[in-house]
C-alpha positions in Angstrom: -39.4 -20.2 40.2 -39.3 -16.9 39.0 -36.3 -15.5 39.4 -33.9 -17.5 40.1 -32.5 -18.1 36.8 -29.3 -16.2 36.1 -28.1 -15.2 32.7 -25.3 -16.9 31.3 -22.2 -14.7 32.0 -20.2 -14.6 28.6 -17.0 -12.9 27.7 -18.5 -12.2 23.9 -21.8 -10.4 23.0 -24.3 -12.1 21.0 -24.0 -13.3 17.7 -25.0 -9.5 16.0 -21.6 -9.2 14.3 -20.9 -12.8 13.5 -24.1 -13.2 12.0 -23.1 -10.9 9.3 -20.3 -13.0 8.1 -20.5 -13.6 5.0 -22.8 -10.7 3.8 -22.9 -7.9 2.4 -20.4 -5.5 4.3 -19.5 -8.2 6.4 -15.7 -7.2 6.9 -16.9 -3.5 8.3 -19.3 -5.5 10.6 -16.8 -8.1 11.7 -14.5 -4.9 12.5 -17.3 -3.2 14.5 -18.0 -6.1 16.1 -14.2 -7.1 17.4 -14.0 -3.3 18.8 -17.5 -4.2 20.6 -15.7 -7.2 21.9 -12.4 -5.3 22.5 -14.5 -2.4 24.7 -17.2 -4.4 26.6 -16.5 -8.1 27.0 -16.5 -9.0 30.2 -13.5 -8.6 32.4 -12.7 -10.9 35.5 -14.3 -8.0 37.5 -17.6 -8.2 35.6 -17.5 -12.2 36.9 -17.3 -11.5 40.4 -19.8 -9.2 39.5 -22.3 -11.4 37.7 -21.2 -14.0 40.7 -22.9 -12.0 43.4 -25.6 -10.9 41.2 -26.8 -14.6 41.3 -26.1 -15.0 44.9 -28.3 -12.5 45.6 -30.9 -13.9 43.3 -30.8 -17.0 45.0 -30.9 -15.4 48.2 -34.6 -13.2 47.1 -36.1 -16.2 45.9 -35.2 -18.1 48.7 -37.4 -15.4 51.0 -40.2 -15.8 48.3 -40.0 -19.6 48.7 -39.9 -19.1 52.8 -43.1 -17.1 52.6 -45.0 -19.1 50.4 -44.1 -22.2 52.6 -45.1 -20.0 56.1 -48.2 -18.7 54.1 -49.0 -22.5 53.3 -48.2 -23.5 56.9 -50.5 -20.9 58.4 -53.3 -21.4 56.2 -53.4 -25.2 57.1 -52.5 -24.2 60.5 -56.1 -22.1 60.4 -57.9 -24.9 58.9 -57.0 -27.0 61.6 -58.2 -24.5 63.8 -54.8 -23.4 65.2 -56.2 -20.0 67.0 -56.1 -16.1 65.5 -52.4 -16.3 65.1 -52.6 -18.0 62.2 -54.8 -16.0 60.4 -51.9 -13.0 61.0 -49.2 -15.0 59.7 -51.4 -15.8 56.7 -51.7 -12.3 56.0 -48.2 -11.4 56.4 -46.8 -14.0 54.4 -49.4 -13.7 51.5 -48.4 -10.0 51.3 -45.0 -11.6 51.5 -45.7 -12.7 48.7 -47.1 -10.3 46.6 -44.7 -7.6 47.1 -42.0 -10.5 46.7 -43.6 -10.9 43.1 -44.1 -7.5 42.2 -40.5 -6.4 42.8 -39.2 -9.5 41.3 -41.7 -8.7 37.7 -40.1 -4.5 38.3 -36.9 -5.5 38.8 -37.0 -8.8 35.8 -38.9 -5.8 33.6 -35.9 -3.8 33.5 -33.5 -6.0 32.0 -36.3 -8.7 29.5 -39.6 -9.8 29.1 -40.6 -11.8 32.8 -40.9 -15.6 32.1 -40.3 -14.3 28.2 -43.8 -13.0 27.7 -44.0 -9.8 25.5 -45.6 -7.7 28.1 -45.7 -4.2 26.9 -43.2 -1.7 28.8 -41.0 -4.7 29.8 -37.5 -5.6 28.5 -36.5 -2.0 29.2 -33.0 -1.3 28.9 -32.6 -3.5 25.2 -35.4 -2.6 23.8 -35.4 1.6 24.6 -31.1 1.2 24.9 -30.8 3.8 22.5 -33.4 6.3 23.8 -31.2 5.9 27.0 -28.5 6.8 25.2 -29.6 10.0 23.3 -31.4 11.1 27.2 -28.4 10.5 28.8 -26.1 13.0 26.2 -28.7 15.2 26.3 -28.6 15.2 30.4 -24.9 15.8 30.3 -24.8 18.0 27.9 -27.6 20.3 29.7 -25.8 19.6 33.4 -22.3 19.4 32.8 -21.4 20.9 29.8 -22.9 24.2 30.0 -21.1 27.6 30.3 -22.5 28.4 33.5 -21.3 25.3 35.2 -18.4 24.6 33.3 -17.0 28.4 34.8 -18.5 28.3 38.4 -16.4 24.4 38.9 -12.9 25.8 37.4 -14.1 29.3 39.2 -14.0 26.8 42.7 -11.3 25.1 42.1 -8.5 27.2 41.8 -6.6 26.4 38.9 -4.4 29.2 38.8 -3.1 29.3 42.5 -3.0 25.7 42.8 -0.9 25.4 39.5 1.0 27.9 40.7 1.7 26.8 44.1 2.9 23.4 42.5 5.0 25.0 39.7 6.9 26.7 42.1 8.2 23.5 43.7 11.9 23.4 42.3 11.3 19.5 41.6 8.1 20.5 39.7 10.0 22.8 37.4 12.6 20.4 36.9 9.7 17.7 35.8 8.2 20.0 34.0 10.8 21.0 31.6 11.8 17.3 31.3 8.8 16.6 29.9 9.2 19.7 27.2 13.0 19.2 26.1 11.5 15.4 25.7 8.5 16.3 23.7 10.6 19.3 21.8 13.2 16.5 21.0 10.2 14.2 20.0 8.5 16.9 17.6 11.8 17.6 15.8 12.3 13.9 15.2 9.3 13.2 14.0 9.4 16.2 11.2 11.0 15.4 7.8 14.4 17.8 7.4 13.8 18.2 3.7 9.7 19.5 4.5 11.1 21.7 7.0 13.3 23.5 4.8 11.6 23.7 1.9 8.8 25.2 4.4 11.5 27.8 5.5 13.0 28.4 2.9 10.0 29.5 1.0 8.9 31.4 3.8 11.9 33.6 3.7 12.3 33.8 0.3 8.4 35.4 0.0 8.5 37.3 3.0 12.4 38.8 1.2 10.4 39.4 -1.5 7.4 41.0 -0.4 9.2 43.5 2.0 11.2 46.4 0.1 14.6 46.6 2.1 16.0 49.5 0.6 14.4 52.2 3.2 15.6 49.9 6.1 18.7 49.2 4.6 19.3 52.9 4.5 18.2 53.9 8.4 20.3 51.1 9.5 23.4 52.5 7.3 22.2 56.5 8.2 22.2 55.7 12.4 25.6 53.8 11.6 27.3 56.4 10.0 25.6 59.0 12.3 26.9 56.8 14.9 30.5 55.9 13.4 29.9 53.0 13.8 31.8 51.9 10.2 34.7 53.7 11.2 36.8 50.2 12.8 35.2 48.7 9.5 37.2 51.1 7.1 40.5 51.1 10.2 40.4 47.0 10.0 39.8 47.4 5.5 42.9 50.0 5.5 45.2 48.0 7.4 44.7 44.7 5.4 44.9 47.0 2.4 48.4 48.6 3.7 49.8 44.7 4.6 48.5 43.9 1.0 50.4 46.2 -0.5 53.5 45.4 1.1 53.7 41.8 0.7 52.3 42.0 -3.5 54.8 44.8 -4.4 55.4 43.0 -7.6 51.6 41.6 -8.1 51.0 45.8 -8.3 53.9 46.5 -10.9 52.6 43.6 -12.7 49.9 44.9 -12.8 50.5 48.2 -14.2 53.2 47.3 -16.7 50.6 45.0 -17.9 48.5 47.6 -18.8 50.7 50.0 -20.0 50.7 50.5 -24.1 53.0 47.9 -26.4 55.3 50.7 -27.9 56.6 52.1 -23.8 59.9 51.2 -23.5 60.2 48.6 -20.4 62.0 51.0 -18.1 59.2 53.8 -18.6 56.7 51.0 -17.5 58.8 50.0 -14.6 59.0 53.5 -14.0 55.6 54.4 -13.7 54.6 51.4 -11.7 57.1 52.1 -9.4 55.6 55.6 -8.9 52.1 54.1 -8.7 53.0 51.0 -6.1 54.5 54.1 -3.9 51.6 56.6 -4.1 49.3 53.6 -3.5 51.5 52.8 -0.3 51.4 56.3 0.3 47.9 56.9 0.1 46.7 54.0 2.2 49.2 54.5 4.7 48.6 58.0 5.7 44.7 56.8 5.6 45.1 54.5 7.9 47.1 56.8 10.4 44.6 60.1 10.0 41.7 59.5 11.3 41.2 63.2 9.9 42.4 62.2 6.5 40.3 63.8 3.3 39.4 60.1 2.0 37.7 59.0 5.2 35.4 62.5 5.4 34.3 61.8 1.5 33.7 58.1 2.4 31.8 59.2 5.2 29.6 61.7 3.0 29.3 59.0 0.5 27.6 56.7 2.6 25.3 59.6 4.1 24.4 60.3 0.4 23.9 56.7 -0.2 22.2 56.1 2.5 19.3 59.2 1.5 19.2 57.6 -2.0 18.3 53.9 -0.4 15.6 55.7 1.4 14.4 58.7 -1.4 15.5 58.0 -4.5 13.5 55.5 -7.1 16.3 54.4 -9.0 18.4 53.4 -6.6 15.4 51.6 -4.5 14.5 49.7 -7.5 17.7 48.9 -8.6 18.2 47.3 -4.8 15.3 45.5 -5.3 16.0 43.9 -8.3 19.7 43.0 -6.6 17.7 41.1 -4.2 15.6 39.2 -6.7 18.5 37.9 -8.3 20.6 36.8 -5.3 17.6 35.2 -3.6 17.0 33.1 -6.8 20.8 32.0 -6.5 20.7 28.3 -5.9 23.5 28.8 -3.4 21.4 31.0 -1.3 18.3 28.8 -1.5 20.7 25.9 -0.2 21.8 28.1 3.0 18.5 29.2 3.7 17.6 25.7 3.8 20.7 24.3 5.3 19.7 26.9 8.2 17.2 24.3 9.4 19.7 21.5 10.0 21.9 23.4 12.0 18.8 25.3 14.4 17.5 21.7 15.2 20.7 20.3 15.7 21.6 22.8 18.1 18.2 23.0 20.0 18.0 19.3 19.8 21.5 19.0 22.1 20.6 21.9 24.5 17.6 20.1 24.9 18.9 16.8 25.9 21.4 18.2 27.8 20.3 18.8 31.4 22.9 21.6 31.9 22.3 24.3 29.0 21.0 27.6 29.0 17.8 26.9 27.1 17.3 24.5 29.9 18.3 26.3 32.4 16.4 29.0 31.2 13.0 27.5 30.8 13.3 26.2 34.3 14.0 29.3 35.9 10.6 30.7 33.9 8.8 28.2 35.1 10.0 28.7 38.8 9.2 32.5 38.3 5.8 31.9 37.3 5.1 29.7 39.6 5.8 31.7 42.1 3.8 34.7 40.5 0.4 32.5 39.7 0.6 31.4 43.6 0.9 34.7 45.1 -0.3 37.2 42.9 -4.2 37.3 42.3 -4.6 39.4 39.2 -2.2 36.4 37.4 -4.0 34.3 39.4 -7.0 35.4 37.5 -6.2 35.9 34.5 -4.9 32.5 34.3 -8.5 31.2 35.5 -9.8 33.6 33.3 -7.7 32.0 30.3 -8.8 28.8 31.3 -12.8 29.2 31.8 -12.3 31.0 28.3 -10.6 27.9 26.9 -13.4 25.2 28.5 -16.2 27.2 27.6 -15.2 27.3 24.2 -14.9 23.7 24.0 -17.7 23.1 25.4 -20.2 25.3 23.4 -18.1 24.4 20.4 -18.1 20.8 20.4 -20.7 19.8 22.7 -23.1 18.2 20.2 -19.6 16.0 19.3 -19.4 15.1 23.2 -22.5 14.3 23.8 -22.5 12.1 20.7 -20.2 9.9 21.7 -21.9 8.9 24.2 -25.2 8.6 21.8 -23.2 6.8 19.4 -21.7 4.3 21.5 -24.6 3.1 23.5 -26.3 2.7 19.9 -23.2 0.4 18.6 -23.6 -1.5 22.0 -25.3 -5.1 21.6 -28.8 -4.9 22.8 -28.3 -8.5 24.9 -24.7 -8.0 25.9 -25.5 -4.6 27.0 -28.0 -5.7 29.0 -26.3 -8.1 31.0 -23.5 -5.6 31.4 -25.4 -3.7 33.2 -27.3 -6.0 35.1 -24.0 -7.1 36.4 -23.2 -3.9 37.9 -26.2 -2.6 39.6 -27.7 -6.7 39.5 -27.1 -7.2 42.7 -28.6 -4.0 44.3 -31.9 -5.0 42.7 -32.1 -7.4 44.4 -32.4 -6.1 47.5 -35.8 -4.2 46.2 -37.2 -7.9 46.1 -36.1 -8.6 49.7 -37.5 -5.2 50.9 -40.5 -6.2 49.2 -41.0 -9.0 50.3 -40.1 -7.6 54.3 -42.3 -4.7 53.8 -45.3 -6.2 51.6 -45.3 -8.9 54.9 -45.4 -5.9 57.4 -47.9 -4.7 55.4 -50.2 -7.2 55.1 -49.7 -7.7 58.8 -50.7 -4.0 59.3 -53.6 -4.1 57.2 -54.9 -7.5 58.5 -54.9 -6.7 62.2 -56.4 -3.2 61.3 -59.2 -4.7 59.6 -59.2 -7.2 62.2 -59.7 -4.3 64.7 -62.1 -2.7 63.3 -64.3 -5.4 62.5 -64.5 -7.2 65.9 
């Protein structure tokens, strides 16, 4: 009987991958075919599925059978010369069973050929599968991916006051920046140390070399002088210099007798570096009580001059500049730059596992802050929305020929047959109630039209 057949529910497709083995390119087809497996077999859903699909196969046919037994019954019935009432149930039943057949060759049509016949504009879904495919992208991408409807459903929604209103819950913050000292810590694991620093490093060392650092050198030393600001360095340099010279009293007439010519006599040298140890003594001592003392004013007028030259003068700008070539290619200074690293990630790596520090604590209160802004005030409100439409839209337009061919691309690798009963056991079982309402309706139909005829001709 037509119909009631049921395809054989299988948790592989067909044989379109296996039947490569052992051909050309048959490991890339054994691979396409395992992820084919892997993404549609059927799953103990699809069996229940596929389960009622035949029930209610069984259940059509069994009203095509009924009618075709009544329209039997009645016919005999009339030859017997039952009375007019047979004639109607005649009717009814024979329409029965036409509309009963008709739905069942629609609904068979869909999914293969009826009773296996190649019946032009039958076997539907296998044999136009990737058609439906490219129709369906091309319907998504015209409905749901365009810029007008992408920005009036995020325009609806909300985004920003709703995202606000939930970011401002202090347990939200707190999940929130979980989630980002846990993905911080993951990002810094994951990154080699010895990339990262030659990375930095080399992005210091050009951007040091590509930046003169004379003129800046020389407003920052001009605004400190201006500003006295080096006045505790030369107090703190003084006062080490006066301890200095009181605890190396003998490195300082060491010193000078050292240099003094081989034909002094030794009490002349001792002599003179006495004198010199005293007036050095002297000198720094009464420095580092007068803050008014000559040394500090031409000090300070040396600096002021020195700091014009770093700004004005050409010599002394390119002489900097070559200073800074040659301690940048120092192998020591390389080795800090690049030791830098270590120490930054170790120390954002611990304040980001620990639940109590300030970059914590800081990010959290942020988050509260703009929670509380993005629910209550509208222009964040919408520039947030605005950020966002901006961001979908240009997705969207940008890659929607990529979106909609994934869905063009995967319903082409789909298995014709497996496909087809995939399908069928999803929306299988609502089919079939187009044959039962076809077989109802065709009977009140042919009910209808016999008794009208009936009427009309007696």
């Amino acid at each position: 009987m037509p119909g009631t057949g049921a395809p054989g529910v299988t948790g592989a497709p067909g044989g379109g991958a296996s039947g490569a083995a052992g051909a050309s390119g048959a490991a890339g087809a054994a691979a396409r075919g395992a992820s084919y497996r892997t993404m549609t077999a059927f799953t103990p859903a699809d069996e229940e599925r596929q389960a009622g699909v035949r029930r209610m196969k069984l259940t059509a046919t069994a009203m095509l059978l009924f009618v075709a037994v009544v329209y039997a019954l009645a016919e005999l019935a009339a030859h017997e010369g039952a009375g007019a009432w047979a004639g109607y149930v005649a009717a009814a039943a024979e329409a029965g069973m036409v509309g009963a057949l008709a739905d069942w060759f629609a609904v068979t049509a869909l999914f293969r050929h009826p009773l296996g016949l190649p019946i032009p504009h039958t076997a539907i879904i296998p044999t136009k599968k990737d058609q439906l495919g490219i129709s369906l992208g091309e319907f998504v991408g015209e409905n749901f991916l365009s810029e007008d409807v992408v920005r009036q459903r995020l325009r609806s929604v909300g985004i920003g006051s709703r995202l606000g209103a939930w970011l401002a819950e202090p347990e939200h913050a707190d999940r929130v920046t979980a989630e980002l000292a846990t993905a911080l810590r993951g990002a810094l694991t994951v990154l080699r140390d010895s990339d990262v620093q030659a990375v930095v490093g080399e992005a210091i060392t050009r951007r040091a070399e590509a930046q003169e650092i004379a003129p800046g050198i020389g407003k920052m030393l001009d605004k400190v002088v201006a500003d006295g600001g080096h006045r505790r360095v030369v107090d703190l340099v003084v006062a080490r210099a006066h301890d200095w010279l009181v605890l190396h009293r003998g490195d300082v007439m060491v010193a000078v007798e050292g240099g003094a010519p081989g034909w002094t006599p030794r009490f002349v040298d001792r002599k003179v570096g006495d004198r010199v140890y005293r007036e050095l003594l002297r000198f720094v001592t009464e420095m580092r009580d007068m803050p008014s003392h000559p040394a500090r004013g031409a000090l300070d007028r040396f600096l002021t001059d020195f700091a014009s030259d770093l700004q004005s003068d050409t010599d002394t700008r390119a002489r900097v500049e070559r200073l800074k070539g040659e301690v940048l290619g120092r192998g020591e200074v390389q080795d800090l730059i690049a030791s830098a690293w270590t120490a930054v990630r170790s120390m954002i790596v611990a304040a980001a596992e620990d639940e109590r520090s300030e970059l914590r604590q800081r990010v959290r209160a942020a988050l509260l802050s703009l929670g509380a802004r993005m629910a209550t005030e509208p222009k964040v409100q919408e520039k947030v929305d605005s950020w966002l439409e901006g961001a979908a839209v240009h997705v969207v337009t940008t890659y929607r020929k990529e979106i909609t061919s994934l869905i063009t691309d995967t319903v082409a690798s789909w298995d014709a047959e497996h496909t087809t009963r995939k399908i069928e056991a999803h929306i299988g079982r609502d089919l079939q109630f187009i044959r039962i309402n076809g077989t109802v309706v065709g009977s009140l139909a042919g009910l209808l039209i016999y008794s009208v005829s009936r009427g009309l001709g007696g």
